[in-house]
PDB file of N, CA, C and O in Angstrom:
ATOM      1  N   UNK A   1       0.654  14.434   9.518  1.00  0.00           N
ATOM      2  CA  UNK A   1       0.083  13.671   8.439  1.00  0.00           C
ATOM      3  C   UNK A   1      -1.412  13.507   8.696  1.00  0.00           C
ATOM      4  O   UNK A   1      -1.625  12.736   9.631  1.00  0.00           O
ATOM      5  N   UNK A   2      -2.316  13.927   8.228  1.00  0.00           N
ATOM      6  CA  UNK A   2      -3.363  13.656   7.978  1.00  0.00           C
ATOM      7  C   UNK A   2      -4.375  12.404   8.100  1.00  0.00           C
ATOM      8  O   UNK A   2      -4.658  12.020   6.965  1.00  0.00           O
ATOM      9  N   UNK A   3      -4.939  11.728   8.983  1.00  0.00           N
ATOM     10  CA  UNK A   3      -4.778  10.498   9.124  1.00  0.00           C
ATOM     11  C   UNK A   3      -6.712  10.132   9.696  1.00  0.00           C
ATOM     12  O   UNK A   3      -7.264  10.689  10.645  1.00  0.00           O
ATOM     13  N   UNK A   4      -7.203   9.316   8.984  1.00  0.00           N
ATOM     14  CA  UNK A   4      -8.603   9.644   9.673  1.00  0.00           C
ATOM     15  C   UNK A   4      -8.354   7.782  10.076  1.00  0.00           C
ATOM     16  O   UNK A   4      -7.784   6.862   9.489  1.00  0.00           O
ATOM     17  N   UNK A   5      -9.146   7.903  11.415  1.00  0.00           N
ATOM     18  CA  UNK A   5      -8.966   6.681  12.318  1.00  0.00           C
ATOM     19  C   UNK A   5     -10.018   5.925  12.124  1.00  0.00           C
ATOM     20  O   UNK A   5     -11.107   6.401  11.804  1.00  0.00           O
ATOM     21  N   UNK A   6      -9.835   4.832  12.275  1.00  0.00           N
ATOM     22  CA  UNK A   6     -11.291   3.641  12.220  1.00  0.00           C
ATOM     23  C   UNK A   6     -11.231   2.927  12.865  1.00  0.00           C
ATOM     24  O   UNK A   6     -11.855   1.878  12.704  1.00  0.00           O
ATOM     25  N   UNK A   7     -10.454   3.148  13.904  1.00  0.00           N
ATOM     26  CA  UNK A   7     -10.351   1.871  15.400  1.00  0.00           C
ATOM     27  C   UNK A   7      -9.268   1.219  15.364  1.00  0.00           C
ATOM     28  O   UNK A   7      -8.357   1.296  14.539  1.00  0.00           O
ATOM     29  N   UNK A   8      -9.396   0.387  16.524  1.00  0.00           N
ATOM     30  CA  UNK A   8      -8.269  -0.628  16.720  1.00  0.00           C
ATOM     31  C   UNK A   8      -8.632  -1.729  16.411  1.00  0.00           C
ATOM     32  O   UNK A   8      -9.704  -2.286  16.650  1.00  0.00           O
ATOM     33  N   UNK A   9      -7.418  -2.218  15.661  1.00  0.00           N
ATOM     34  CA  UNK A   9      -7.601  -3.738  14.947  1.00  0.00           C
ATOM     35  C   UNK A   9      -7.405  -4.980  16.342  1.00  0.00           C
ATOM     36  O   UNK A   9      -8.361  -5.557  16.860  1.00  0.00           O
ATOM     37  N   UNK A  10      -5.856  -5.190  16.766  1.00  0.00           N
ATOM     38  CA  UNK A  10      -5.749  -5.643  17.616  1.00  0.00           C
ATOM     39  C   UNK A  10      -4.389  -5.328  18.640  1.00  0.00           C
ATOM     40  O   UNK A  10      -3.965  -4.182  18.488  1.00  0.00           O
ATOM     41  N   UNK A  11      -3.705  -6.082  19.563  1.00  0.00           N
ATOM     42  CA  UNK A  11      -2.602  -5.738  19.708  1.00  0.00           C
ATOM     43  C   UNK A  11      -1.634  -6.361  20.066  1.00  0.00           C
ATOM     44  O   UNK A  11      -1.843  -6.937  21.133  1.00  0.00           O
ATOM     45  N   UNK A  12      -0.796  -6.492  19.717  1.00  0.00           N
ATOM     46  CA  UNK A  12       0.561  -7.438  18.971  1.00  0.00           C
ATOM     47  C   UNK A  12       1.777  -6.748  19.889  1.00  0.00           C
ATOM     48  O   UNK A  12       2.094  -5.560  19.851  1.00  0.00           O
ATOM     49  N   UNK A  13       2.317  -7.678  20.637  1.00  0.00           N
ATOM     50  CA  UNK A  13       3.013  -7.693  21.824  1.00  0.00           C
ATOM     51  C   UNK A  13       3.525  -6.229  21.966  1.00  0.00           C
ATOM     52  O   UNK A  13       4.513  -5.646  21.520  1.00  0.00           O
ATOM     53  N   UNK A  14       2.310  -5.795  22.886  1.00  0.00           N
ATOM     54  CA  UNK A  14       2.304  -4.541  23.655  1.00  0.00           C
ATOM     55  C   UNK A  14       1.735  -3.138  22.853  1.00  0.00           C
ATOM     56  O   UNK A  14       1.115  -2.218  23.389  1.00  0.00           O
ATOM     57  N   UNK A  15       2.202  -3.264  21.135  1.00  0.00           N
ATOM     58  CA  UNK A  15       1.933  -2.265  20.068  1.00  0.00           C
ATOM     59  C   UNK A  15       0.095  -2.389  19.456  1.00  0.00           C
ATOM     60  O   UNK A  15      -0.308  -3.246  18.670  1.00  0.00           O
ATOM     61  N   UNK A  16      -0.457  -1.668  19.866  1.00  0.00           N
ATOM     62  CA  UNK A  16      -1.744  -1.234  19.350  1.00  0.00           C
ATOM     63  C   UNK A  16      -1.588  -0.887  17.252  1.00  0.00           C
ATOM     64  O   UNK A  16      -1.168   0.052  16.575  1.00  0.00           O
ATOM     65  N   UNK A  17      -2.102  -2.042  16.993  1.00  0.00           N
ATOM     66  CA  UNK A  17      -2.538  -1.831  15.404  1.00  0.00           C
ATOM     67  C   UNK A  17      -4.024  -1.287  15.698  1.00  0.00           C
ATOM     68  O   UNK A  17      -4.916  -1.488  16.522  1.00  0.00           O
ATOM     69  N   UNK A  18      -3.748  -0.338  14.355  1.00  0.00           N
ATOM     70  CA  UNK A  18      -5.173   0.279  13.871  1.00  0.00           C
ATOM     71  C   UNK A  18      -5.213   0.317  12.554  1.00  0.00           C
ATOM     72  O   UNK A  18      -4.272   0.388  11.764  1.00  0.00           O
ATOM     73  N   UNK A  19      -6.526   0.260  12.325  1.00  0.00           N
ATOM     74  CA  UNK A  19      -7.136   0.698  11.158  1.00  0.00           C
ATOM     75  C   UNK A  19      -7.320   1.748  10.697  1.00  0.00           C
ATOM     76  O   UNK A  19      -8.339   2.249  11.173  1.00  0.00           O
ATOM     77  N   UNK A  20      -6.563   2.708   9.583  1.00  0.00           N
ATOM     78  CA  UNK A  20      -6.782   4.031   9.227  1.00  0.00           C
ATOM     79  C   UNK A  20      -6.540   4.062   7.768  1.00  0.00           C
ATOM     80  O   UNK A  20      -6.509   3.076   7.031  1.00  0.00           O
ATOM     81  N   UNK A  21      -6.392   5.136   7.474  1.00  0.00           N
ATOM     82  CA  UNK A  21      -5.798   5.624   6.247  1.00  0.00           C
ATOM     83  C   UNK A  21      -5.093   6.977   6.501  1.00  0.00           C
ATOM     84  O   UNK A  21      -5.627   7.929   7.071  1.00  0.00           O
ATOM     85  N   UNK A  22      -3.905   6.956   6.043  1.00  0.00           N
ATOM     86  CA  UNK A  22      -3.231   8.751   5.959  1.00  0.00           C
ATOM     87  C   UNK A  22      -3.031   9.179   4.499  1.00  0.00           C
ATOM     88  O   UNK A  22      -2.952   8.356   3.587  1.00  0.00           O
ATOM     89  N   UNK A  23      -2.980  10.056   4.381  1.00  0.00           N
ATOM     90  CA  UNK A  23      -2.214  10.192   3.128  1.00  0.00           C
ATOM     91  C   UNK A  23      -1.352   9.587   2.126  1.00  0.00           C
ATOM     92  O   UNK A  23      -1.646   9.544   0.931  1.00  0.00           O
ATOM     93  N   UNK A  24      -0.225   9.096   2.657  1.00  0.00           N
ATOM     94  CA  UNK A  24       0.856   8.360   2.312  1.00  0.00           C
ATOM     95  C   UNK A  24       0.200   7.366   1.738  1.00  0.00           C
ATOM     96  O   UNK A  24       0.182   7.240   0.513  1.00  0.00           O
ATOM     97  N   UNK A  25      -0.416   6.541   2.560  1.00  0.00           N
ATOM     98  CA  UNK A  25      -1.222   5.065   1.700  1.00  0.00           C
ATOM     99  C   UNK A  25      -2.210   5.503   0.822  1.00  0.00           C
ATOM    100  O   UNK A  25      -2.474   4.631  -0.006  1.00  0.00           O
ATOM    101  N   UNK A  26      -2.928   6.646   0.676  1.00  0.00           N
ATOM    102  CA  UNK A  26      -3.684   6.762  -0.418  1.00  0.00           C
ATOM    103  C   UNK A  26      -2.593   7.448  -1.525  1.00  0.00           C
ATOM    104  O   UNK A  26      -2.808   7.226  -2.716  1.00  0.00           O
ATOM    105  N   UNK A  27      -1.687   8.093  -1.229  1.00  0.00           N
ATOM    106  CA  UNK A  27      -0.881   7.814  -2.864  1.00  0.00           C
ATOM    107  C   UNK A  27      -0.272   6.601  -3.097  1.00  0.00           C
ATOM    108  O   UNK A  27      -0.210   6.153  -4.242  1.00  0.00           O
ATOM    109  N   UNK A  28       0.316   5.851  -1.879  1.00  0.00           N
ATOM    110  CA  UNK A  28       0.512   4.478  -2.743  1.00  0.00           C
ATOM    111  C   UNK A  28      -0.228   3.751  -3.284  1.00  0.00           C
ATOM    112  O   UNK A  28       0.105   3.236  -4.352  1.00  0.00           O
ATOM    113  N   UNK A  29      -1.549   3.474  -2.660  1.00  0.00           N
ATOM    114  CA  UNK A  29      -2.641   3.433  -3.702  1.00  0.00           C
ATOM    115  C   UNK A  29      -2.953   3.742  -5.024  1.00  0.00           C
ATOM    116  O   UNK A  29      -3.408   2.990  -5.886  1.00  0.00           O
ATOM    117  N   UNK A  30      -2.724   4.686  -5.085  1.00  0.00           N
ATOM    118  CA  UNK A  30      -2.919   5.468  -6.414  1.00  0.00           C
ATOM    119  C   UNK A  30      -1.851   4.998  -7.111  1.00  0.00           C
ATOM    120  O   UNK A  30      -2.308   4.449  -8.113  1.00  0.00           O
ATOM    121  N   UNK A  31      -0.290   4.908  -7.097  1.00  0.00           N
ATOM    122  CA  UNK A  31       0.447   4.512  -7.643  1.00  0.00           C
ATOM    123  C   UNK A  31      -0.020   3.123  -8.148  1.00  0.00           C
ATOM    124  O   UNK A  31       0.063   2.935  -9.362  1.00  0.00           O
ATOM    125  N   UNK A  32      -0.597   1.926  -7.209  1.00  0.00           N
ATOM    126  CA  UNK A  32      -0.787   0.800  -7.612  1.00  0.00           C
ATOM    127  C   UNK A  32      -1.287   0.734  -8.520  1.00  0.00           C
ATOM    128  O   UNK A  32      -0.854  -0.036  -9.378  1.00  0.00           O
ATOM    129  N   UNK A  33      -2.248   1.388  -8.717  1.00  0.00           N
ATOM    130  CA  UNK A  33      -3.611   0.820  -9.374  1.00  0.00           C
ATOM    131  C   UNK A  33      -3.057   1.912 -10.692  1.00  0.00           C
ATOM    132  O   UNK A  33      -3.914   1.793 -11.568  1.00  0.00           O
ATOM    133  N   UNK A  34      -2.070   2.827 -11.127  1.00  0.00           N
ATOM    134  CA  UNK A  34      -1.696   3.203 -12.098  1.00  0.00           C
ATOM    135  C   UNK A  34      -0.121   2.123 -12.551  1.00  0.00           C
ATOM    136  O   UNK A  34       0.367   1.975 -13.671  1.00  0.00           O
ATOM    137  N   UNK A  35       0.141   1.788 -11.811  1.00  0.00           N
ATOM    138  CA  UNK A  35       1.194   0.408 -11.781  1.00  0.00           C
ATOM    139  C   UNK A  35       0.617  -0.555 -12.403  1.00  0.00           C
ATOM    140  O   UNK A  35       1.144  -0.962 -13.439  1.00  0.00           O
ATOM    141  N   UNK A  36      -0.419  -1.063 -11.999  1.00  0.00           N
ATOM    142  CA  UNK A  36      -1.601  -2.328 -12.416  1.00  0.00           C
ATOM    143  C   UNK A  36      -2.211  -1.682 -13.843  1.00  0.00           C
ATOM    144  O   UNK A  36      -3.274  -2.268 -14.051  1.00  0.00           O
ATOM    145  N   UNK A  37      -2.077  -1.177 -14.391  1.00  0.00           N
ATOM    146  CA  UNK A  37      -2.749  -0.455 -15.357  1.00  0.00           C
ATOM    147  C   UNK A  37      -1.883  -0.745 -16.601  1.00  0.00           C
ATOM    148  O   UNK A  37      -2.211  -1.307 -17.646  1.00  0.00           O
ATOM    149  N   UNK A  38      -0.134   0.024 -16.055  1.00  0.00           N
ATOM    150  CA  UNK A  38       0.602  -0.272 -16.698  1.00  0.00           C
ATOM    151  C   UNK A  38       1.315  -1.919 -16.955  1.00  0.00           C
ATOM    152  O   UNK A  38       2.227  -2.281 -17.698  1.00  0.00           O
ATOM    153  N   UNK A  39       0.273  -2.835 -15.788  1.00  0.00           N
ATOM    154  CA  UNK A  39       0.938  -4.245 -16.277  1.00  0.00           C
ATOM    155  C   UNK A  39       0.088  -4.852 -17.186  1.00  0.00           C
ATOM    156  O   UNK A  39       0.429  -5.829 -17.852  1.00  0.00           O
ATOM    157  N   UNK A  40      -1.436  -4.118 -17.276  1.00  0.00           N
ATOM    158  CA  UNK A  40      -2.175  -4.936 -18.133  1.00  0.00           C
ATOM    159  C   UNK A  40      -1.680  -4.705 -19.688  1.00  0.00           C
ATOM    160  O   UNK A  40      -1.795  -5.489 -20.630  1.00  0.00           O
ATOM    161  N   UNK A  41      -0.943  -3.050 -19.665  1.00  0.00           N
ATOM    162  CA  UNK A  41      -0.966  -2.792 -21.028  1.00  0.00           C
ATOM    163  C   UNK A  41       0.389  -3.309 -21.569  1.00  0.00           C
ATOM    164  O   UNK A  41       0.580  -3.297 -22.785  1.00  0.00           O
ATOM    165  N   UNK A  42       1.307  -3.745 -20.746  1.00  0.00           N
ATOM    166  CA  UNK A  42       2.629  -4.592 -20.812  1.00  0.00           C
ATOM    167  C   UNK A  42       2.363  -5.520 -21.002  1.00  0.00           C
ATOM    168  O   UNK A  42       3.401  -6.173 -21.103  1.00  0.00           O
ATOM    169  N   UNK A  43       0.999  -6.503 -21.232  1.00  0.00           N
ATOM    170  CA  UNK A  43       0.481  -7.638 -21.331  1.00  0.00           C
ATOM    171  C   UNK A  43       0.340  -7.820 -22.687  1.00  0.00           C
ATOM    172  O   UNK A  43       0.870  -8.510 -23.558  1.00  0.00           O
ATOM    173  N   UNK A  44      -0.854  -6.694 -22.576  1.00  0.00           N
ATOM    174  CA  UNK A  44      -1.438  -6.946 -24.242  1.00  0.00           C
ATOM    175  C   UNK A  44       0.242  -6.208 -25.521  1.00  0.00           C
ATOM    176  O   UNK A  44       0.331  -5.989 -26.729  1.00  0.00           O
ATOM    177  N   UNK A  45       0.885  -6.126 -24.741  1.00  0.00           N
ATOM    178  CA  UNK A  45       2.004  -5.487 -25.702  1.00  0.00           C
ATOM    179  C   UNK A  45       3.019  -6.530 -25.856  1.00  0.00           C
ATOM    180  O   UNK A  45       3.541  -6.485 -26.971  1.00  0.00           O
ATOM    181  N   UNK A  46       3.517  -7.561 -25.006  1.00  0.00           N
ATOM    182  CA  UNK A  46       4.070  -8.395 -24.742  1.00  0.00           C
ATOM    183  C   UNK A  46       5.587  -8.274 -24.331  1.00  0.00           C
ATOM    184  O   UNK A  46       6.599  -8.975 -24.289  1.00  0.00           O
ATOM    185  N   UNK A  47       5.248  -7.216 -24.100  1.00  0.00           N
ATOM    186  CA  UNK A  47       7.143  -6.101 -22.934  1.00  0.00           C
ATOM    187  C   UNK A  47       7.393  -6.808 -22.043  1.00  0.00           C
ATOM    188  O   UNK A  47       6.779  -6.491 -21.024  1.00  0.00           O
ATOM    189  N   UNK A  48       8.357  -8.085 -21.886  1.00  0.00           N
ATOM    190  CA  UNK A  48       9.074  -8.304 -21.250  1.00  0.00           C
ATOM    191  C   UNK A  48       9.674  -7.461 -19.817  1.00  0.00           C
ATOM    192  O   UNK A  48       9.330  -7.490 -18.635  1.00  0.00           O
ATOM    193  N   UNK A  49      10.286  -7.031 -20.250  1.00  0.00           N
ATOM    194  CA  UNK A  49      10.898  -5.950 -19.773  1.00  0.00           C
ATOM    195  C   UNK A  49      10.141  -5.090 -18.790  1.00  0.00           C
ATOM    196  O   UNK A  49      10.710  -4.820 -17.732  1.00  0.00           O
ATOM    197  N   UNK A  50       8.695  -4.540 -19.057  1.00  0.00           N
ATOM    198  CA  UNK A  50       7.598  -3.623 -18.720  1.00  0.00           C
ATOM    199  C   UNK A  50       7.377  -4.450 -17.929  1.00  0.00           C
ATOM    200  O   UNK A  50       7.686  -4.045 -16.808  1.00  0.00           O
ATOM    201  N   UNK A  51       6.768  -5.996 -17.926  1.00  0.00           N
ATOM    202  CA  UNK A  51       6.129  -6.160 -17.145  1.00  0.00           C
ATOM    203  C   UNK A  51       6.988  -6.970 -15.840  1.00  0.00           C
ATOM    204  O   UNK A  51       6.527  -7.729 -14.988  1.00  0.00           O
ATOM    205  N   UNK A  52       7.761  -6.710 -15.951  1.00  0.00           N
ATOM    206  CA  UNK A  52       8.861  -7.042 -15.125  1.00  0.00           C
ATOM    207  C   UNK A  52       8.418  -6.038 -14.013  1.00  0.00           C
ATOM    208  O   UNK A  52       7.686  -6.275 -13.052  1.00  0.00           O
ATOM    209  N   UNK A  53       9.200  -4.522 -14.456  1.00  0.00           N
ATOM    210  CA  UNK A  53       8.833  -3.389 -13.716  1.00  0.00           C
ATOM    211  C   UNK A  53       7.780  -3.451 -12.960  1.00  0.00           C
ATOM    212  O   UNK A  53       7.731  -3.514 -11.732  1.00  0.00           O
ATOM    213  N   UNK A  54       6.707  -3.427 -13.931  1.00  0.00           N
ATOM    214  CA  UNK A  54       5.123  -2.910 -13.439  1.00  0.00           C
ATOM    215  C   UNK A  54       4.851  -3.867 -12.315  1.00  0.00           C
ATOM    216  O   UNK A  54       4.256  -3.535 -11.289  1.00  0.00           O
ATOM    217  N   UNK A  55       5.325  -5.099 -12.561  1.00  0.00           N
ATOM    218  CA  UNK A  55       4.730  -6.255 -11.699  1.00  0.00           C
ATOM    219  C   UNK A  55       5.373  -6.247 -10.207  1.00  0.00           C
ATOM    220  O   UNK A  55       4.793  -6.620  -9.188  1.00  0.00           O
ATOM    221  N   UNK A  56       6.732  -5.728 -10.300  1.00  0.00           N
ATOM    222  CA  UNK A  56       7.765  -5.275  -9.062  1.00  0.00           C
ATOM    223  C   UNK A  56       6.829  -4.121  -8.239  1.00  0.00           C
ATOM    224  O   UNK A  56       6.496  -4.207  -7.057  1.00  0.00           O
ATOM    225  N   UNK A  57       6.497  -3.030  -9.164  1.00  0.00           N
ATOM    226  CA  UNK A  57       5.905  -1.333  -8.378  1.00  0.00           C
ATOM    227  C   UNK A  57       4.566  -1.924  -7.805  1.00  0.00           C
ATOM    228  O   UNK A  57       4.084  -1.525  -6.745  1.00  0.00           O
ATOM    229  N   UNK A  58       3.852  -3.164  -8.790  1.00  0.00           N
ATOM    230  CA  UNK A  58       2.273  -3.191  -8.013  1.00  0.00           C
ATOM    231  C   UNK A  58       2.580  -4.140  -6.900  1.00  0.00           C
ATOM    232  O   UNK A  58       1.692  -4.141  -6.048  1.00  0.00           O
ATOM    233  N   UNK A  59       3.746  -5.085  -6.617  1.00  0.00           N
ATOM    234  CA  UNK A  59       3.875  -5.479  -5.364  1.00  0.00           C
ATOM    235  C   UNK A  59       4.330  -4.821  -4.346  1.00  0.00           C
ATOM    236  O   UNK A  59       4.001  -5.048  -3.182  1.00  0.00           O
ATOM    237  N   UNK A  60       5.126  -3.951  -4.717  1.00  0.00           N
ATOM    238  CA  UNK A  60       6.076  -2.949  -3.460  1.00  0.00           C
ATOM    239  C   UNK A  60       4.997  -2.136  -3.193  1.00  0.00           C
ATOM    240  O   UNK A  60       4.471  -2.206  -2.082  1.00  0.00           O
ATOM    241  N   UNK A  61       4.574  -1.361  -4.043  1.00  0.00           N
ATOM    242  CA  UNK A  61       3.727  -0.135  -3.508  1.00  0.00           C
ATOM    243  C   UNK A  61       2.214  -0.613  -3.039  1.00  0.00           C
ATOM    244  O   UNK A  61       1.531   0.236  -2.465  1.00  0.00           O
ATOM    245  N   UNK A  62       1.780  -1.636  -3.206  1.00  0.00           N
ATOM    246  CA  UNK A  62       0.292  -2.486  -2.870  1.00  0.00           C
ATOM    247  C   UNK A  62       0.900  -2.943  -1.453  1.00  0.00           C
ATOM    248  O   UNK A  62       0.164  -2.903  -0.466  1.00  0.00           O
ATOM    249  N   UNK A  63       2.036  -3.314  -1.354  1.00  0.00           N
ATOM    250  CA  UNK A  63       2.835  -4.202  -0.416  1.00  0.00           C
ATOM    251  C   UNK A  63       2.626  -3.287   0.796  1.00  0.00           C
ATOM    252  O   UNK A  63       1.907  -3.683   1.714  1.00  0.00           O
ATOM    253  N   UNK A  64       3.245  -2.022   0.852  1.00  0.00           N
ATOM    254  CA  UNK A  64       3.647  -0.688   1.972  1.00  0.00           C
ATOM    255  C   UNK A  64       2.386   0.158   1.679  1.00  0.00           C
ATOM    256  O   UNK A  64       2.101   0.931   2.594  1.00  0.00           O
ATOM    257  N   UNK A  65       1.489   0.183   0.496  1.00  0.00           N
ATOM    258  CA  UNK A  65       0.204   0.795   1.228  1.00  0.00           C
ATOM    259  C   UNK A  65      -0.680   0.074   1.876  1.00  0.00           C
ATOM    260  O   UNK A  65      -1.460   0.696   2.598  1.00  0.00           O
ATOM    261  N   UNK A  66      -0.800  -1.398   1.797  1.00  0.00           N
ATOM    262  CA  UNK A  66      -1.922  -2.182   3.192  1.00  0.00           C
ATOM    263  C   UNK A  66      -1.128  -1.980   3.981  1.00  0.00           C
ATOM    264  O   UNK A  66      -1.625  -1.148   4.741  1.00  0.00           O
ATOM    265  N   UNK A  67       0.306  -2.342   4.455  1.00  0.00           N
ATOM    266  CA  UNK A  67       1.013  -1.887   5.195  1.00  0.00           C
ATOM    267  C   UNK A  67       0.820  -0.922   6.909  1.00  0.00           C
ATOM    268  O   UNK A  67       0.626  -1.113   8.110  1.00  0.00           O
ATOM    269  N   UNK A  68       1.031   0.079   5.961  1.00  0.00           N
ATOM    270  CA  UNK A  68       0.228   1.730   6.051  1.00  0.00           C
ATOM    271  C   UNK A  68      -1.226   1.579   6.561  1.00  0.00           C
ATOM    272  O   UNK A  68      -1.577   1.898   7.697  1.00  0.00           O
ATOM    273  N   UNK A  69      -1.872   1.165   5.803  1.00  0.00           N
ATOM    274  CA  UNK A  69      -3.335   1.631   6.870  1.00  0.00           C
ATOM    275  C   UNK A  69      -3.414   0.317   7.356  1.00  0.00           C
ATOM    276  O   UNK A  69      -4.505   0.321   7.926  1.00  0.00           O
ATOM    277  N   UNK A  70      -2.954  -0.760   7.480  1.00  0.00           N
ATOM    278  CA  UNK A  70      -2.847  -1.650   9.090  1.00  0.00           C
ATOM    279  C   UNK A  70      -2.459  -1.299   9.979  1.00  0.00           C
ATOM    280  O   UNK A  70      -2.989  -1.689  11.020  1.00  0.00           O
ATOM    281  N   UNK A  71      -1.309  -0.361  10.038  1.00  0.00           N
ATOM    282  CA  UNK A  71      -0.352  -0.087  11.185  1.00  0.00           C
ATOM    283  C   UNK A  71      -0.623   1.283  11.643  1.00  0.00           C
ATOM    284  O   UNK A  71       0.023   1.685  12.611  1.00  0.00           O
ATOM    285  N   UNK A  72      -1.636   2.194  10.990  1.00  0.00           N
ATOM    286  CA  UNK A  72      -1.638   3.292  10.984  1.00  0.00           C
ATOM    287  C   UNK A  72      -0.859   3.974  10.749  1.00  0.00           C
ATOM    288  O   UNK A  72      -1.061   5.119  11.152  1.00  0.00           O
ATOM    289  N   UNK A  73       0.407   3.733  10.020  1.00  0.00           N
ATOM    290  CA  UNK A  73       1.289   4.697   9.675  1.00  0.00           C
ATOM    291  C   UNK A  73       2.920   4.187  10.248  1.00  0.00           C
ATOM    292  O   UNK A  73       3.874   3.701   9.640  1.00  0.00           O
ATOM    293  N   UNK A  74       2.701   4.572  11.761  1.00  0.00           N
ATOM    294  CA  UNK A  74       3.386   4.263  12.689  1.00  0.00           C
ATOM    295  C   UNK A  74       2.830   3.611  13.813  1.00  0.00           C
ATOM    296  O   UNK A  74       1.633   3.738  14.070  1.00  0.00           O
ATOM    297  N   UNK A  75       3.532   2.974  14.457  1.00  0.00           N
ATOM    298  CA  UNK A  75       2.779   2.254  15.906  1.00  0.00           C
ATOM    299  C   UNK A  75       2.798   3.240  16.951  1.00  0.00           C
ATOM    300  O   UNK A  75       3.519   4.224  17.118  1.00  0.00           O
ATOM    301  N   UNK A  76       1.636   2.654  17.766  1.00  0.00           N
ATOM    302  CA  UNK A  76       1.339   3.481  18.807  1.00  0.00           C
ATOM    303  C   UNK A  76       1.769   2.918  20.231  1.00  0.00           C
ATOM    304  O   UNK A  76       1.148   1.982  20.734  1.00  0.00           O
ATOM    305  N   UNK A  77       2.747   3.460  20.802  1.00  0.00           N
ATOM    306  CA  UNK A  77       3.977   2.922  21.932  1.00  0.00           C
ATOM    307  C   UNK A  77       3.462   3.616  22.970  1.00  0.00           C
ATOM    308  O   UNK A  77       4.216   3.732  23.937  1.00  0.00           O
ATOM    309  N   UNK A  78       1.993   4.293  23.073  1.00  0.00           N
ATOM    310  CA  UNK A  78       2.029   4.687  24.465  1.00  0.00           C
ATOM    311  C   UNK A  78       0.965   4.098  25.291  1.00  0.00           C
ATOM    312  O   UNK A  78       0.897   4.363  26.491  1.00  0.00           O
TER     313      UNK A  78
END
């Protein structure tokens, strides 16, 4: 995975967090902010329903992409 590094944040009993980005979090990214797009227009439409959805995808996927580039992906155990 593709992953460009920006240091270490801190480290949390024994596991080294970092600061990065890989891939993975920049499409969840991208999902968000096309998620968030679709809640404004579930707004001005007044979709129940829509903004139910939209409001679920921009927390899950906003949720696991900071996630993602806090943790770097995966933790580092060595």
């Amino acid at each position: 995975m593709p992953f460009i590094d920006t240091g270490e944040l801190f480290e949390f009993f024994g596991t080294t967090i970092h600061i990065g980005v890989n891939a993975t979090s920049l499409l969840m990214l991208l999902v968000t902010i096309i998620a968030g797009w679709g809640f404004v227009l579930a707004l001005r439409n007044k979709n129940i329903l829509a903004i139910l959805f939209s409001a679920a995808s921009v927390l899950t996927f906003g949720f696991f992409a900071l996630a993602t580039i806090f943790t770097f992906g995966y933790p580092d155990f060595h």
